[in-house]
TORVEXSE-881374 format. One record per residue (C-alpha): x, z, y; residue in one letter; residue number from 0. Coordinates in pm, 1 decimal, padded with zeros to 6 digits, m for minus. Example, Ala and Ser with C-alpha at 12.3 -4.5 7.8 and 13.67 -1.06 7.14 Angstrom:
<nodes>
        x        z        y resn resi
  01230.0  00780.0 m00450.0    a    0
  01367.0  00714.0 m00106.0    s    1
</nodes>
This chain:
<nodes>
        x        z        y resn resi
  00000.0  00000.0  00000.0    x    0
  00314.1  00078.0  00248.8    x    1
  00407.8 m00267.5  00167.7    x    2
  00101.3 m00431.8  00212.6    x    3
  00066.2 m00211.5  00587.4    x    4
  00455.1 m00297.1  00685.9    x    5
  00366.6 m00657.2  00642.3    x    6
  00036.8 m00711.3  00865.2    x    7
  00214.1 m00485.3  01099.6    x    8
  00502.5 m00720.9  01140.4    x    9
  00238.6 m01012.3  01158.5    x   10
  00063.0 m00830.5  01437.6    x   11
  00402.4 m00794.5  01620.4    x   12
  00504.3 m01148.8  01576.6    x   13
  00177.2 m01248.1  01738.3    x   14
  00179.1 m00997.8  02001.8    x   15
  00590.5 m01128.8  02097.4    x   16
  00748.5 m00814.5  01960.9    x   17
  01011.6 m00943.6  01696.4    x   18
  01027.2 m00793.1  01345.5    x   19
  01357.2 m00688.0  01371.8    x   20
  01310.6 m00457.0  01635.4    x   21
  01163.2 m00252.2  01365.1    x   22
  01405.9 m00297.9  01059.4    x   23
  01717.3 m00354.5  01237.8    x   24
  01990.7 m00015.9  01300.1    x   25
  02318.3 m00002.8  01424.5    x   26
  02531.5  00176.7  01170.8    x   27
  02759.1  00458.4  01302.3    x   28
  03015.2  00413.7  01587.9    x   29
  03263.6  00554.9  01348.7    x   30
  03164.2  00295.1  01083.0    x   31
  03164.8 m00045.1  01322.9    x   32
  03539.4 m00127.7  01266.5    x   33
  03676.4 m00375.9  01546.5    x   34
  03306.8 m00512.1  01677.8    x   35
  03043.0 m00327.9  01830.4    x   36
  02678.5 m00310.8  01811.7    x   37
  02366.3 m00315.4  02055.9    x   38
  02034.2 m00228.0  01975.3    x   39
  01899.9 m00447.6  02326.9    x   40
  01583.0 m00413.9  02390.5    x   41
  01517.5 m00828.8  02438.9    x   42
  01793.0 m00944.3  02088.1    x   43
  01989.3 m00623.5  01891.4    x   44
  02331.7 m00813.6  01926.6    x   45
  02678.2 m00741.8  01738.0    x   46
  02983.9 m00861.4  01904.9    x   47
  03315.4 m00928.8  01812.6    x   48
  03539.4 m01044.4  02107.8    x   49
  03935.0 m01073.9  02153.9    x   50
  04015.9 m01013.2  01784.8    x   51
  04273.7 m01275.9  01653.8    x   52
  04306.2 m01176.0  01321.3    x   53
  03993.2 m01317.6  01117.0    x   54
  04057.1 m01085.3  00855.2    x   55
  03976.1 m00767.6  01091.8    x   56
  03610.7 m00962.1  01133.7    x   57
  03545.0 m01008.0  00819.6    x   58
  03610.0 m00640.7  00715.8    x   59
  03433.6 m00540.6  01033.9    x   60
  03121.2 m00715.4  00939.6    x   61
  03107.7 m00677.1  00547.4    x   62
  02873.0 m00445.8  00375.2    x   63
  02808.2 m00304.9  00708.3    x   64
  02439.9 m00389.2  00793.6    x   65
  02143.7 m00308.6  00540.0    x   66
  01963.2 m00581.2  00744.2    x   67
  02045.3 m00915.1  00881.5    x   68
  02179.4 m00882.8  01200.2    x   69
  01984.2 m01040.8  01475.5    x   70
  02262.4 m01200.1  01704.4    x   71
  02634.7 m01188.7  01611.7    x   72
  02867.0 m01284.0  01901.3    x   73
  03221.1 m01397.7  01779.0    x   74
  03378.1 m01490.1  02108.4    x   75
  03789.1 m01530.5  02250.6    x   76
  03920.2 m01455.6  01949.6    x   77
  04169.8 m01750.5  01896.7    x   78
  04221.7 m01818.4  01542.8    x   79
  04212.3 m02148.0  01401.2    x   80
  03995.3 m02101.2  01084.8    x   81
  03656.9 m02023.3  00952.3    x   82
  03801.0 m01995.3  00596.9    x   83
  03561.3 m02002.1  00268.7    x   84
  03377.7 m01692.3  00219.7    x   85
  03422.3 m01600.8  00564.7    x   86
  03083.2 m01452.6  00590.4    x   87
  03092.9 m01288.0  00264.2    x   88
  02871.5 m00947.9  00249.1    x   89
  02650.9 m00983.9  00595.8    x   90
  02374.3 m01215.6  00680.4    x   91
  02260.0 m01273.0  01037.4    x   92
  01970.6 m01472.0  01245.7    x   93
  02175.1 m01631.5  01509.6    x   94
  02537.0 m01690.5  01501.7    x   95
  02795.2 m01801.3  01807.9    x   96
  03082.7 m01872.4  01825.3    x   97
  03266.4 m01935.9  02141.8    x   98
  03584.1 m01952.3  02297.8    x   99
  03780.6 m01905.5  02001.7    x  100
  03994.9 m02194.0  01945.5    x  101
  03828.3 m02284.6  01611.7    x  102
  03997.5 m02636.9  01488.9    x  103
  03877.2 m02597.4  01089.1    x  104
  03603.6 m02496.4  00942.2    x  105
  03560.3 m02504.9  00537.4    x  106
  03308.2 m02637.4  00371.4    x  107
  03167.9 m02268.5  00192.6    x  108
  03235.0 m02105.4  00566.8    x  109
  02875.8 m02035.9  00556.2    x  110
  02809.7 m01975.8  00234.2    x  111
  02523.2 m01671.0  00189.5    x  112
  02397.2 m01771.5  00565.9    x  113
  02156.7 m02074.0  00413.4    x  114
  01863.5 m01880.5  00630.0    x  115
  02064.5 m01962.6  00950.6    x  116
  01826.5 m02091.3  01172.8    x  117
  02067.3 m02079.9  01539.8    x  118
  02444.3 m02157.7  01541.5    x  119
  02656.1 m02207.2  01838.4    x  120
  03017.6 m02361.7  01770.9    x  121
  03040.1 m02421.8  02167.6    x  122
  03414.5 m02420.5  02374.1    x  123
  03660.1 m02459.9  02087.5    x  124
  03908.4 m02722.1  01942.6    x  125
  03681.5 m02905.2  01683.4    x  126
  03760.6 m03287.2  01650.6    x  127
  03512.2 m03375.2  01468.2    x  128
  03152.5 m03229.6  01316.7    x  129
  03177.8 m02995.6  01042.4    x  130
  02971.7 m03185.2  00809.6    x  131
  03065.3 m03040.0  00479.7    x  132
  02965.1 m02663.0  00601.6    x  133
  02675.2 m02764.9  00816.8    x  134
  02493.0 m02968.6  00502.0    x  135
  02440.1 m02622.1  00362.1    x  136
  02251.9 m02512.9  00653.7    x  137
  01888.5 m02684.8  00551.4    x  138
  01682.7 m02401.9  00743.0    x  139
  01925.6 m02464.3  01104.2    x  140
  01689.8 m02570.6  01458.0    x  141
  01940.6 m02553.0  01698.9    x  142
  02318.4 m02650.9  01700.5    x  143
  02498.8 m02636.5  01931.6    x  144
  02890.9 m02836.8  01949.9    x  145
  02943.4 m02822.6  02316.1    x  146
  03267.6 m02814.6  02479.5    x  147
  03456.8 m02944.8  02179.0    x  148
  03727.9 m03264.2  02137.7    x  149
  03419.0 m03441.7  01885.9    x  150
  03535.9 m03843.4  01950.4    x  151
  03249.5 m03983.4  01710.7    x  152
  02920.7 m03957.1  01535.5    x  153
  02831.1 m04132.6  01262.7    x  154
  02558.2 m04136.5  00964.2    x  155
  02716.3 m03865.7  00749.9    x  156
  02782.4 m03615.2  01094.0    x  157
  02436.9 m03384.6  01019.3    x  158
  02361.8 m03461.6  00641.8    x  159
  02039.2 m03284.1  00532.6    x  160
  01952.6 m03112.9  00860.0    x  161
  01558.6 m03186.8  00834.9    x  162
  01488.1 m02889.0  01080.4    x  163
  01681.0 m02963.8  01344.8    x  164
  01517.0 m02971.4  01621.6    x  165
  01762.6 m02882.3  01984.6    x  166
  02058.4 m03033.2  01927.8    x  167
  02354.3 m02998.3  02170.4    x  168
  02674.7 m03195.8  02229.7    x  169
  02789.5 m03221.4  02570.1    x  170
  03111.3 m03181.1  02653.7    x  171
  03323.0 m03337.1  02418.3    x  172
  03475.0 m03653.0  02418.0    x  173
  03225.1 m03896.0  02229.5    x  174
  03301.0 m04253.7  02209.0    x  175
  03137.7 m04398.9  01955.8    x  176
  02769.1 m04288.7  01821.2    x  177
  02658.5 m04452.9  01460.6    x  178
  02285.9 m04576.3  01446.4    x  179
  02130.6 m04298.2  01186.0    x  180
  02291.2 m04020.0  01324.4    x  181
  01989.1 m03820.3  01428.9    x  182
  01738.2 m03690.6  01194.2    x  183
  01386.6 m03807.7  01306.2    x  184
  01230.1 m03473.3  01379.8    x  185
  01485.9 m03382.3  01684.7    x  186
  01325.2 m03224.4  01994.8    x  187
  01582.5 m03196.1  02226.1    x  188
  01921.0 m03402.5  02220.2    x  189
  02219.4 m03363.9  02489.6    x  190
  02508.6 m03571.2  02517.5    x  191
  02566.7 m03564.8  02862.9    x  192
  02980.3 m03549.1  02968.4    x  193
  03082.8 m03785.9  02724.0    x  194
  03269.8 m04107.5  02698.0    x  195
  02978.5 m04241.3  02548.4    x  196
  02934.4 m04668.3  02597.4    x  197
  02648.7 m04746.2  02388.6    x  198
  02349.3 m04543.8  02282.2    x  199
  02399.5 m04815.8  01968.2    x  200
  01991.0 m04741.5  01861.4    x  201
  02089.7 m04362.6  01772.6    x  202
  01792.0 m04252.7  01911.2    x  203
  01527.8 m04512.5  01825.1    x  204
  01233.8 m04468.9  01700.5    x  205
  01292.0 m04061.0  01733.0    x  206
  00923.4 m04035.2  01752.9    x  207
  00980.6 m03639.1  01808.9    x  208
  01199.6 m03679.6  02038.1    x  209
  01100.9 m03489.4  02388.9    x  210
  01465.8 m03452.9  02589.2    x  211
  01757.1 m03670.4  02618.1    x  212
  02025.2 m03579.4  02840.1    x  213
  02296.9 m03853.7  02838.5    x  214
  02448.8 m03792.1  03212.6    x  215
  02806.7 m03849.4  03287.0    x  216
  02965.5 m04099.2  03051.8    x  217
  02967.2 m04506.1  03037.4    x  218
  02611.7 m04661.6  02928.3    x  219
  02571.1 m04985.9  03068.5    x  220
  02269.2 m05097.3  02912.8    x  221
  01939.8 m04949.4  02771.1    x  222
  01808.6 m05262.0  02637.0    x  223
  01632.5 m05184.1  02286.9    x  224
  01729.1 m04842.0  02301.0    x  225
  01440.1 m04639.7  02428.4    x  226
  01204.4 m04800.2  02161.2    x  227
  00928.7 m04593.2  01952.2    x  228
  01037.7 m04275.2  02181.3    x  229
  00653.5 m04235.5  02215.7    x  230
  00722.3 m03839.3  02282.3    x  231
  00997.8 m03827.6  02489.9    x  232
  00940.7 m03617.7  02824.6    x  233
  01233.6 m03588.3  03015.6    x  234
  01512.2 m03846.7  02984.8    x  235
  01820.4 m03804.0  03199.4    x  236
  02104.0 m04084.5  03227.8    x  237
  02236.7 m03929.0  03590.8    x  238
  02629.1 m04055.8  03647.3    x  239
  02689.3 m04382.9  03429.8    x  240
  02707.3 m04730.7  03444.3    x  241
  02339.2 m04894.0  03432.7    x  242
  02274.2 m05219.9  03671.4    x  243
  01967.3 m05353.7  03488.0    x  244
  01626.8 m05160.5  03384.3    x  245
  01395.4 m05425.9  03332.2    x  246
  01194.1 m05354.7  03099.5    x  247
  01347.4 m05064.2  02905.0    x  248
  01099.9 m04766.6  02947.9    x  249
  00803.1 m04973.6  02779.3    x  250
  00744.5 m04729.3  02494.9    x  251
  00792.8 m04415.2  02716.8    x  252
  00451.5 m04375.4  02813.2    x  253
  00447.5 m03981.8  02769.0    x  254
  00747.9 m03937.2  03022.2    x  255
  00755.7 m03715.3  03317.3    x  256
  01098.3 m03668.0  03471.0    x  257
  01310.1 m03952.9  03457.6    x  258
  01690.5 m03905.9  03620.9    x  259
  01869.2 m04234.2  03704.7    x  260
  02062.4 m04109.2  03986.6    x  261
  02417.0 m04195.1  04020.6    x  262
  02421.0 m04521.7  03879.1    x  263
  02476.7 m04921.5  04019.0    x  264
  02088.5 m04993.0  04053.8    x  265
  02011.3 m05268.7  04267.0    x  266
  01656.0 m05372.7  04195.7    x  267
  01366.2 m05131.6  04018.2    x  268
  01126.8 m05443.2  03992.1    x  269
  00848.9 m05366.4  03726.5    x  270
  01063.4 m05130.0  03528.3    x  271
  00853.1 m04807.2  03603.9    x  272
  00509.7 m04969.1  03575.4    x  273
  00453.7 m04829.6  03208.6    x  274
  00552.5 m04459.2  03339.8    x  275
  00215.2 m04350.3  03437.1    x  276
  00248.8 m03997.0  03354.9    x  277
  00579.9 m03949.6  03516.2    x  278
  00578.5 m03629.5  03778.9    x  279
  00955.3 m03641.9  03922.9    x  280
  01180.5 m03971.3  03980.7    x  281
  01540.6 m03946.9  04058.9    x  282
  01702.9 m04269.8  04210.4    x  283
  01938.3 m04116.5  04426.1    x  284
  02285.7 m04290.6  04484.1    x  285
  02207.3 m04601.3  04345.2    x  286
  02269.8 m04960.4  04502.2    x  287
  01964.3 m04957.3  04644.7    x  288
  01933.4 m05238.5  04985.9    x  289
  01536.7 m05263.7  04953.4    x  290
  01197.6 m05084.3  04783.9    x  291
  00898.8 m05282.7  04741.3    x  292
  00526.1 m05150.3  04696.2    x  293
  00509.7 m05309.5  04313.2    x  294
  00843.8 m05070.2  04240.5    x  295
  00614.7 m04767.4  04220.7    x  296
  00256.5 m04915.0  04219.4    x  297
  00192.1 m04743.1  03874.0    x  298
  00308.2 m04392.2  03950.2    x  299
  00005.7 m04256.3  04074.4    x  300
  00056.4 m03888.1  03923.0    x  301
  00444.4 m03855.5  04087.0    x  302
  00528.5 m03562.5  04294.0    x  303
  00898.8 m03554.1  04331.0    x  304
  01057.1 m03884.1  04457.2    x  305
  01438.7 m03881.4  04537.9    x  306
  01597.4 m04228.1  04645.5    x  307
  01879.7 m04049.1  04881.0    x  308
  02223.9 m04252.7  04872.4    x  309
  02125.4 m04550.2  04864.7    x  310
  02143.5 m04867.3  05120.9    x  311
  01759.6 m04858.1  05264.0    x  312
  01729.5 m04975.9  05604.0    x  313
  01285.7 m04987.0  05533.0    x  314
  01046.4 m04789.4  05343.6    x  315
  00751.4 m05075.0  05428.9    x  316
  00420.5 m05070.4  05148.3    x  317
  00686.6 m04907.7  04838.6    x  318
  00549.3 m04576.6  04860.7    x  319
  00142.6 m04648.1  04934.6    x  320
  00014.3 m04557.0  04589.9    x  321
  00217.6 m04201.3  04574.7    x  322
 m00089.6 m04030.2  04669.9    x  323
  00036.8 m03705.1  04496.3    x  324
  00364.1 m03689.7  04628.6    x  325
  00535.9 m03360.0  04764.7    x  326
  00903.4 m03392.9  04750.9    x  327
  01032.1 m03689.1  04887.4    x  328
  01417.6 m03767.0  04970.3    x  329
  01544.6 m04044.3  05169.8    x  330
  01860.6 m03870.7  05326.5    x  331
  02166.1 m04097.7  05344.9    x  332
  02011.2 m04419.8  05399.6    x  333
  02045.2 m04640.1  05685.9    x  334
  01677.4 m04584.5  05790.8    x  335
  01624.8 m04650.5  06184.9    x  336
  01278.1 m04527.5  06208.5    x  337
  00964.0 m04352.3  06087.9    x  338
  00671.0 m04567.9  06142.1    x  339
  00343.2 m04451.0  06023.8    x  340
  00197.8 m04705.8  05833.2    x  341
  00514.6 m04683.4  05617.6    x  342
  00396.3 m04248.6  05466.8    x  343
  00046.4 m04240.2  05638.2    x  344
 m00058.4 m04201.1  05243.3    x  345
  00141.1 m03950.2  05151.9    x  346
 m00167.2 m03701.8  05214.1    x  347
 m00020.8 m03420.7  05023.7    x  348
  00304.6 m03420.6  05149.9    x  349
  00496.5 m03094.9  05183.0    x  350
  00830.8 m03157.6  05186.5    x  351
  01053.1 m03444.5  05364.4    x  352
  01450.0 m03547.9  05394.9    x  353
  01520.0 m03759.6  05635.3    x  354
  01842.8 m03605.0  05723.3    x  355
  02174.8 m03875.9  05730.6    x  356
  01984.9 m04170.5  05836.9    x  357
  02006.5 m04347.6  06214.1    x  358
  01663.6 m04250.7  06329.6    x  359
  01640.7 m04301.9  06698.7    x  360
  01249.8 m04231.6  06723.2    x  361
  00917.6 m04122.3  06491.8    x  362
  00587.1 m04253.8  06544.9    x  363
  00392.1 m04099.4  06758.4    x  364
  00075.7 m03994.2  06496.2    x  365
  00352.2 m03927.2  06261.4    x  366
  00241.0 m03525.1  06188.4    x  367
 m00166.6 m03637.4  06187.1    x  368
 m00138.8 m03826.2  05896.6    x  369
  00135.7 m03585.6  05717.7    x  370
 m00031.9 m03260.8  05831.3    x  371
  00065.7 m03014.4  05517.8    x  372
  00448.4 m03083.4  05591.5    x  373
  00621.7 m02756.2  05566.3    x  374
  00972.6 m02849.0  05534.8    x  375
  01125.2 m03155.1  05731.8    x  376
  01501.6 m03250.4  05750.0    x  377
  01606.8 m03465.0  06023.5    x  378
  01977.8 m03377.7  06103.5    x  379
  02250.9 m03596.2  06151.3    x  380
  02063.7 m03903.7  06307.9    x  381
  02013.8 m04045.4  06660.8    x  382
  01692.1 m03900.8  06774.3    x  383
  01716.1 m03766.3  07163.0    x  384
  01383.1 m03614.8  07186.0    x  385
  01115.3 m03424.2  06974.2    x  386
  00826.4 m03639.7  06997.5    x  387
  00474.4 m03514.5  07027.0    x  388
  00349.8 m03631.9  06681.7    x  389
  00532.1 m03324.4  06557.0    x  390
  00192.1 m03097.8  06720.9    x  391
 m00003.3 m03172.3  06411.2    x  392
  00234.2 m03030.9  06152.4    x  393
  00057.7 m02752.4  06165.2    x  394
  00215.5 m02578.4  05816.7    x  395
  00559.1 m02675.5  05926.7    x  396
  00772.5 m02353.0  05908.8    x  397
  01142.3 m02474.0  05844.7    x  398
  01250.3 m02759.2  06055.5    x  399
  01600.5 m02917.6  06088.8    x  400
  01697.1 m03135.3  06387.4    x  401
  02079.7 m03095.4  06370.2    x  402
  02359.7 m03343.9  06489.4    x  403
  02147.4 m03560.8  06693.4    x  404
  02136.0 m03702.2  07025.3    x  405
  01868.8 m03437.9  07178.5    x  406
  01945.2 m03381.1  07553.1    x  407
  01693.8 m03094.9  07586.1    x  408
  01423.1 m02865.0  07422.0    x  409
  01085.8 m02797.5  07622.2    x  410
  00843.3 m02539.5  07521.6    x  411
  00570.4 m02791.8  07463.4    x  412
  00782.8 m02962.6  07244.0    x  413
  00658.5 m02693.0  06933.3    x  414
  00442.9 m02516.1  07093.7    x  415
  00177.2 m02567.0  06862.6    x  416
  00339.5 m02529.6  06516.5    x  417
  00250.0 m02197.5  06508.5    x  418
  00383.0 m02141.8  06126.7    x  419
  00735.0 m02273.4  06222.0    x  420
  00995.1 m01979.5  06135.6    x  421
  01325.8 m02136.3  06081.5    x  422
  01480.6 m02398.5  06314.2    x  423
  01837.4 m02565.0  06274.7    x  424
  01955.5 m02677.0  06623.5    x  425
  02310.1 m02619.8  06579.3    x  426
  02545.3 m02947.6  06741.5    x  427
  02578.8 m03050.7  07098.7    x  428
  02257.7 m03037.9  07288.2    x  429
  02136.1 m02813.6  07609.1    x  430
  01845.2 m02646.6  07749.4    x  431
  01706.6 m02470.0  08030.7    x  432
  01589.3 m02127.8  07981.0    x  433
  01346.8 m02162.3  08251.7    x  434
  01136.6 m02459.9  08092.5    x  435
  01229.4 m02351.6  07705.9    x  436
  01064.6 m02067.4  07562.7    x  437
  01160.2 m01795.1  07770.5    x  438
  00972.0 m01566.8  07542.9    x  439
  01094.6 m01600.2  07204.6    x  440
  01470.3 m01469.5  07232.4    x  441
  01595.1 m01658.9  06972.1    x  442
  01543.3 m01977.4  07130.6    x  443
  01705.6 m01818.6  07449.0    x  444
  01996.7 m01732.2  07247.7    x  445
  02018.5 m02103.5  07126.9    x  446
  02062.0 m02213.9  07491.9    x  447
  02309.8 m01969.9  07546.6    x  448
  02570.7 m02022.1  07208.3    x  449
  02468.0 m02387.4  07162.9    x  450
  02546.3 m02355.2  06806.7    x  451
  02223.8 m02193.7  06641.7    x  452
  02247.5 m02233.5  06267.6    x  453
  01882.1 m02143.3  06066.5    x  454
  01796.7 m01871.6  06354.9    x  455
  01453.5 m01703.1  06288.7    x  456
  01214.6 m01785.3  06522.8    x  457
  00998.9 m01437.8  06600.7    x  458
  00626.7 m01540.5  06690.8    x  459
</nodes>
């Protein structure tokens, strides 16, 4: 009956967030803990064995030690070369990392009597390659992690049998080649960003499970054929490599929501993003961008976040008319020369705008009545010499930026009525007369006195 009671207790727990261990795991003794020490944390119990370079003094620590598996075991800067056979001999554990350790070999029965592992993290070593042999043991394993390791290549054989895996993680190493087949079909999450990585070579094709793929930083020049069948995939992030061409890659992504192209040698969008319907955030920031037409984002009606910074725009024109949702958008570090209305008046919901790095001389006049719910607008470093009246109807504006520019004075009426406005950035060469500008509200007072006013609260 005890039996029976511990076990719909645990259930309960599980549901309720409170993991079983809490309940059946125990530090042993301090006197009995050898070279590692033990945590009973309230969020993950945790044992940790850090700075030890003699494997042997591990292994002795950790044997026959625990009655129970140990929740978390933390094997980190101890700088030895070897997980040798049998290494785990006598103690079983839930998650296992190690880090920081200098590991170059690991044997094929390393892991022997851990074939419950379901978290290991092999992260900042000196592997050259995937431990295949050891991992193959590992059937239960959903996340792996091999970051920050010398790995040059993936191929077929690299995670034989892992049917669970589901986050896997290889940044940071120095992948050149990737072999179609590599990736079990029911991966989650995949990252291979800060690689040397040329070709996706249909790795991840037809990953039907597939939700993330972070491939930023290394050399992909083309997607063509490679996205295909990723019917799941969410976020997809290629930041920092080589694409030119996009036409007609993301056809199949039709559950995506965040897709990250920034930092790459885009010149034209075309259709590309018409089959992204669901997608919430864009990122097309320091690209090769010269122009942006209205059939570049006509499909996107559900985006909120919209970053084309860096690029070579001189227009915004009809591009952004169907963005109806929109309430990030970025266009710093353009060569844009004005704000004209027609160009954002449908960008009801609006909140926040960079137009900061630009040459902006003027902004329309209705500019704020069409934009109302602006609360944050960046306009520093461009040519503007006054604040024109359009700003009265930002009437939720509370942090505004109008550094570096060409302003030759600041009148009261000039924000009188943006009421909400609490931070102001007027720091650069500029002048004012405390008679005609706001003789009431010290701060701007001390702004025409020091001339170099950097985010100054504004008291109202």
């Amino acid at each position: 009956m005890k039996t029976v009671l511990m076990r719909i207790l645990l259930v309960v727990l599980s549901v309720l967030g409170c993991p079983a261990y809490r309940l059946r795991f125990q530090c042993p003794p301090s006197d009995q803990l050898g070279s590692c020490s033990c945590a009973d944390s309230p969020a993950v119990p945790q044992v940790l064995c850090e700075g030890i370079n003699d494997p042997e003094v591990i292994h002795r620590s950790l044997a026959n030690r625990y009655a129970s598996p140990i929740p978390q075991l933390k094997i980190s800067q101890c700088a030895f070369p070897a997980l040798t056979a049998g290494f785990f001999a006598n103690v079983t554990m839930d998650r296992l990392y190690i880090n920081g350790s200098s590991l170059k070999l690991v044997s094929g029965d390393a892991f022997v009597g851990l074939e419950g592992l379901r978290f290991l993290i092999l992260a900042e070593n000196s592997l050259d390659e995937v431990p295949s042999e050891a991992l193959k043991k590992l059937t239960f394993l959903q996340t792996l992690s091999l970051s920050g390791n010398h790995i040059g290549k993936l191929n077929s054989s690299s995670f034989p049998g892992l049917r669970n895996l589901k986050f896997l993680v290889l940044s940071d190493n120095e992948i050149e080649f990737i072999e179609a087949g590599v990736f079990n079909p029911n991966l989650e999450r995949v990252t291979l960003s800060r690689n040397k990585i040329p070709s996706l070579n249909g790795s991840v094709r037809h990953l039907a499970s597939l939700e993330w793929l972070f491939a930023s930083t290394n050399a992909i020049e083309s997607l063509e054929g490679e996205l295909e069948g990723l019917s799941s995939l969410k976020l997809l992030n290629l930041d920092g490599n080589k694409l030119t061409n996009i036409a007609g890659v993301f056809k199949d992504l039709r559950s995506l929501q965040t897709l990250s192209l920034g930092n790459n040698w885009i010149e034209d969008v075309g259709d590309a993003l018409a089959p992204l319907t669901h997608l919430w955030h864009l990122n097309l920031s320091r690209n090769h961008l010269s122009k942006i037409e209205e059939r570049n984002f006509a499909g996107l009606t559900q985006l909120q976040t919209l970053d084309l910074s860096g690029n070579f725009l001189t227009e915004i024109g009809q591009a952004l008319n169907h963005l109806k949702h929109l309430v990030r958008l970025n266009l710093s570090r353009n060569s844009l020369s004005s704000v004209r209305l027609d160009e954002i008046k449908w960008l009801k919901d609006l909140k926040e705008l960079d137009l900061s790095r630009n040459q902006i001389t003027s902004v329309d006049s209705a500019f704020g009545h069409y934009v109302s719910r602006i609360s944050t607008l960046k306009l520093s470093d461009n040519l503007l010499k006054r604040i024109h009246s359009g700003m009265h109807f930002l009437h939720d504006l509370t942090e505004l930026d109008l550094s570096y520019n060409n302003l030759a004075s600041l009148d009261k009426r000039d924000l009188a009525k943006n009421k909400r406005l609490r931070r102001i950035n007027m720091q650069g060469p500029w002048s004012c007369f405390l008679s005609i500008a706001f003789p009431k509200y010290h701060a701007f007072g001390e702004m025409c006195r020091t001339r170099t006013v950097v985010s100054r609260l504004i008291n109202r």
